[in-house]
C-alpha positions in Angstrom: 99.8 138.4 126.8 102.9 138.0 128.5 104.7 141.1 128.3 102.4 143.1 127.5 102.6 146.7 127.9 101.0 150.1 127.6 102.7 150.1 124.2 100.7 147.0 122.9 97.4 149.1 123.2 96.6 149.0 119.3 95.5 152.2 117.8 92.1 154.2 118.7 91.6 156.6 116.7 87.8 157.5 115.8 86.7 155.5 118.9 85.3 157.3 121.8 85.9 156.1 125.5 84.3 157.0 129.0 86.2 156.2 132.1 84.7 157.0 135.3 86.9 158.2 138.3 89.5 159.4 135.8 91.2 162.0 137.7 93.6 160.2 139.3 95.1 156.5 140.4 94.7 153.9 137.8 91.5 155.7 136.3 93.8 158.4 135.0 96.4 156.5 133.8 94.0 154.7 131.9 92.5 157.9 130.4 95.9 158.8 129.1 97.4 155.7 127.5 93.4 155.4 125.1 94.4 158.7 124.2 97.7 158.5 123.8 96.7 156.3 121.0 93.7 159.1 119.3 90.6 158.2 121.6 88.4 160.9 122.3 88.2 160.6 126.0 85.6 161.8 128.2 86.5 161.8 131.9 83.5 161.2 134.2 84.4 162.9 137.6 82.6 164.0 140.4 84.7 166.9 141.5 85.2 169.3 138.5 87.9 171.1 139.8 90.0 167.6 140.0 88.6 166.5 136.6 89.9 169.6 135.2 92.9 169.2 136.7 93.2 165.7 135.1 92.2 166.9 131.7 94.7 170.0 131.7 97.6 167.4 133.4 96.8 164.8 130.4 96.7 167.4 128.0 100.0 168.4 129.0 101.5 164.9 129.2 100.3 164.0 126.0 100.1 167.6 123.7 97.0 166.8 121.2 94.9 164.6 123.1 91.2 164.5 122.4 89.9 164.6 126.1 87.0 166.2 128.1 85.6 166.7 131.4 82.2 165.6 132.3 81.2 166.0 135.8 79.4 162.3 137.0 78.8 161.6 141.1 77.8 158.1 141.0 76.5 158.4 144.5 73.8 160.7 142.9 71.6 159.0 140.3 70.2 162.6 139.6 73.7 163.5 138.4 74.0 160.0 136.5 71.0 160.5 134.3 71.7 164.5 133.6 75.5 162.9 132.1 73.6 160.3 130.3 71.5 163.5 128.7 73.6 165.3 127.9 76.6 162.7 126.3 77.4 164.5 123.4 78.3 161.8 121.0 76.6 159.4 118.9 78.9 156.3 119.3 80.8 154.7 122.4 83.1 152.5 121.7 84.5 151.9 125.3 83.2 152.6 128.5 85.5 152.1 131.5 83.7 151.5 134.5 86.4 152.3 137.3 85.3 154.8 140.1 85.0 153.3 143.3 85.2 153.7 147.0 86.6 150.7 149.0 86.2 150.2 152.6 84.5 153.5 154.0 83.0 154.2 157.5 78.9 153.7 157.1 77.6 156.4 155.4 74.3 156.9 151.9 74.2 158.2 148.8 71.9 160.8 147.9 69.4 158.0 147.2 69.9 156.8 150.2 71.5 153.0 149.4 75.1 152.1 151.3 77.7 154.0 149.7 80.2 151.2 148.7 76.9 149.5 147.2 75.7 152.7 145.7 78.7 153.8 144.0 80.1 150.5 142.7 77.6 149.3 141.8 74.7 150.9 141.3 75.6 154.2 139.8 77.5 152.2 137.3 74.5 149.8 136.6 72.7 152.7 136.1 75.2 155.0 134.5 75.6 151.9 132.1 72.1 151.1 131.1 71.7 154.5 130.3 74.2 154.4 127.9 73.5 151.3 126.7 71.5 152.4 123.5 74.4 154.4 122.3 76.8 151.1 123.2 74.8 149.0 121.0 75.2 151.4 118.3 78.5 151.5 117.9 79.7 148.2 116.5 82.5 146.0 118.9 81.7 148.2 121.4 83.2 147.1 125.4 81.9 147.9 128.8 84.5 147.3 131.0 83.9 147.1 135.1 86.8 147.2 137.3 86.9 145.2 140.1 89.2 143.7 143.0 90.6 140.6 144.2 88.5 141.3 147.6 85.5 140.3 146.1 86.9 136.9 147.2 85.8 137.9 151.0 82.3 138.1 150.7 79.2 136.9 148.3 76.2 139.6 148.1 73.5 139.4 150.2 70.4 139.7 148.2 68.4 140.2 150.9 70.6 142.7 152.9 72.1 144.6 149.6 72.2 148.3 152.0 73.9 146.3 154.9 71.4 147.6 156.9 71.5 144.6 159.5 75.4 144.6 160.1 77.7 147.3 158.3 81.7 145.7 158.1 83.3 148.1 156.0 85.5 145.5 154.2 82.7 142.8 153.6 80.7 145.8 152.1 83.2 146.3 149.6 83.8 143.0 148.8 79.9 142.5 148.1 80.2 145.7 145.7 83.2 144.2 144.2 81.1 140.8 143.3 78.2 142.9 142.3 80.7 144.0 140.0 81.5 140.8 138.2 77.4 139.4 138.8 77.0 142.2 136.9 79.0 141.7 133.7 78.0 138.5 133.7 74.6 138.6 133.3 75.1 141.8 131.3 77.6 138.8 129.0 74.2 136.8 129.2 72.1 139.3 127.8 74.6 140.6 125.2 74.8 137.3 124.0 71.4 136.9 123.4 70.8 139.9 121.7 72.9 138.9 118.9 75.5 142.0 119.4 79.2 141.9 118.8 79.4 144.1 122.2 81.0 142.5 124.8 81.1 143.0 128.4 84.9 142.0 130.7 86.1 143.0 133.9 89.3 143.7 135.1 91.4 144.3 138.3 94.5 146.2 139.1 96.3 144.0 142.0 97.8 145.8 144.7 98.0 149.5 143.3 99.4 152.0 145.2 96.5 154.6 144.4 94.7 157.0 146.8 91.6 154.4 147.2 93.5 152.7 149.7 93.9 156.0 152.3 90.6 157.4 151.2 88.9 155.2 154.0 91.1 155.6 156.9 91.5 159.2 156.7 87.5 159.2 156.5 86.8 157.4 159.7 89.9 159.5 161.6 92.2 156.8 161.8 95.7 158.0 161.4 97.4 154.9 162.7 95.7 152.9 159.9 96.2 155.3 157.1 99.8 155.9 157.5 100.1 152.2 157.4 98.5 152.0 154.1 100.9 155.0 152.8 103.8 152.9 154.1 102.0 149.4 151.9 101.6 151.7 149.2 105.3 152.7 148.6 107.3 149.7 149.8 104.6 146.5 148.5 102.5 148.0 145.9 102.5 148.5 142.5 102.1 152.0 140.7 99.1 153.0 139.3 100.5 153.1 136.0 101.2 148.7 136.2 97.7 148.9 138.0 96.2 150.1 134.9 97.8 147.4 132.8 94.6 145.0 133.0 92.4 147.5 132.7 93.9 148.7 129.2 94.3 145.2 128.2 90.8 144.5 129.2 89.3 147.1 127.1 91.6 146.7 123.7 93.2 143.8 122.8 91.4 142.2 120.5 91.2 138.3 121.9 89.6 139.4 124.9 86.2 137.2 125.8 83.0 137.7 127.3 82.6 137.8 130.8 86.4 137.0 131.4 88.2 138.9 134.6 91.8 139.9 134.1 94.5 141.1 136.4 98.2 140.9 137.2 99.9 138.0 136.4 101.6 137.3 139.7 99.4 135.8 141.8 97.0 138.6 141.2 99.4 140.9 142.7 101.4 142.4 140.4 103.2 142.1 136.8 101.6 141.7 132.5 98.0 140.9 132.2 96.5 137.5 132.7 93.5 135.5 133.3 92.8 136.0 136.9 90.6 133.7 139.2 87.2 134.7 140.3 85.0 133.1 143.2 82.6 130.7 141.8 79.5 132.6 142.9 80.2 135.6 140.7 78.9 133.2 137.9 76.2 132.2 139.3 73.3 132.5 137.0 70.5 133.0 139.4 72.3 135.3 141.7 73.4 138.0 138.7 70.0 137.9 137.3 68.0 138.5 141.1 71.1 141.4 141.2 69.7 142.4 138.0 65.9 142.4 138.3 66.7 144.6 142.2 68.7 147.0 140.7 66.6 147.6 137.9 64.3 148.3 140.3 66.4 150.1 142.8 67.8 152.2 140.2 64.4 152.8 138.1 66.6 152.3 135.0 65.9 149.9 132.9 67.4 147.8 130.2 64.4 147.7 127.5 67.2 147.3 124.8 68.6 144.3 126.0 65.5 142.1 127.2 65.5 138.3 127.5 
């Protein structure tokens, strides 16, 4: 994979994609390059008037493309299950699991579970399972969940999943980030067992310079820290349209495995696609099937089409 490029994405036409968070940073980039090469791409948005914006600016960047808006708030599962509804298609060949929120001051969703948790994790689990039946009926099918290197700061906390006992901003993102990867691989697990040729990867984009990184800071008030991440942004980071590189690669080239975590080749950083490590507890059997059985529950959406 060294080398590779948005030009090595192989051809999609007749496939249909979701990507969540799709209106801007690596999300929209991502959008563009699956239908640069013919996917029908719906982006998943919670702010219509941004989506729009995203689908008019993609149009325009790529004259032809098959793309739509859908609004999605992850942070609502109300507003998860009425996309699920009313998905128009009957095949989905690749869903790209990429909004997120990364180290916010303490705050719910509309369910009432931590955001960071809520809307990386959970509104994707559930968002997900929903779609699942139409996944599975559409044949080599990928879910693909983007992560971050920061899962490496922190394991979950089964017990304390709402970080109701101590709220850290950046542990509570790293947790959601290793939900993340507990999540595809038990979802791995029970694709495997199913007998599907459906596979389930993760991905993550390095050091992008995106608008997750400010998003935070400018939250909680403080400048001094958000100005600092502006100045990261345009001096150490990578653009959004390298940080998509994994993501793309993740969800397209055809030797991709199970369960595997790519990223940037330099030291996770930056650069082509590559194998990138993981923590040894995001593989941990019991752990992404307790996550599994609690957000079932959490979630009240169940995976009935992929039982084990």
């Amino acid at each position: 994979m060294s080398g590779w490029s948005a030009e090595d994405v192989p051809a999609q036409g007749g496939r249909v994609a979701v990507v969540t968070g799709a209106n801007s940073g690596i999300g929209y980039v991502t959008a563009r390059e699956l239908a640069r090469r013919g996917a029908r791409v719906l982006l998943a948005c919670r702010s219509e008037a941004r989506g729009v914006g995203a689908r008019d600016r993609l149009v325009g960047e790529v004259p032809g493309a098959q793309v739509e808006f859908a609004r999605l708030d992850l942070g609502d599962l109300a507003s998860v299950r009425e996309f699920a509804t009313a998905y128009p298609y009957d095949r989905l060949d690749l869903l790209v699991d990429n909004a997120g929120v990364m180290a916010l001051p303490y705050g719910t969703t509309a369910d009432g579970f931590e955001t960071q948790f809520g809307v990386n994790h959970l509104g994707h689990f559930a968002l997900t399972g929903l779609l699942m039946p139409t996944i599975l009926a559409t044949p080599a099918a990928r879910v693909v969940a983007v992560s971050s290197t920061a899962h490496a700061l922190a394991n979950i906390d089964i017990d304390d999943l709402n970080s109701e006992r101590r709220y850290r901003r950046w542990v509570a993102y790293a947790r959601s980030k290793t939900a993340n990867l507990l999540f595809v691989h038990e979802l791995s697990r029970r694709l495997a067992a199913h007998g599907t040729d459906v596979i389930a990867v993760a991905a993550h984009p390095g050091y992008a310079a995106t608008n997750l990184q400010t998003a935070g800071p400018k939250m909680a008030g403080r400048g001094a820290v958000e100005r600092f991440m502006r100045v990261g942004n345009r001096f150490f980071a990578q653009s959004a349209e390298a940080g998509a590189l994994p993501t793309l690669y993740a969800a397209t080239a055809p030797e991709v495995p199970p369960d595997s975590f790519t990223g940037p080749s330099l030291a996770g950083w930056r650069g082509s696609p590559a194998p990138s490590w993981r923590a040894p507890w995001t593989r941990d059997d019991r752990a992404s099937q307790r996550l599994w059985t609690v957000s079932e529950e959490l979630t009240g959406v169940a995976y009935d089409v992929l039982k084990v």
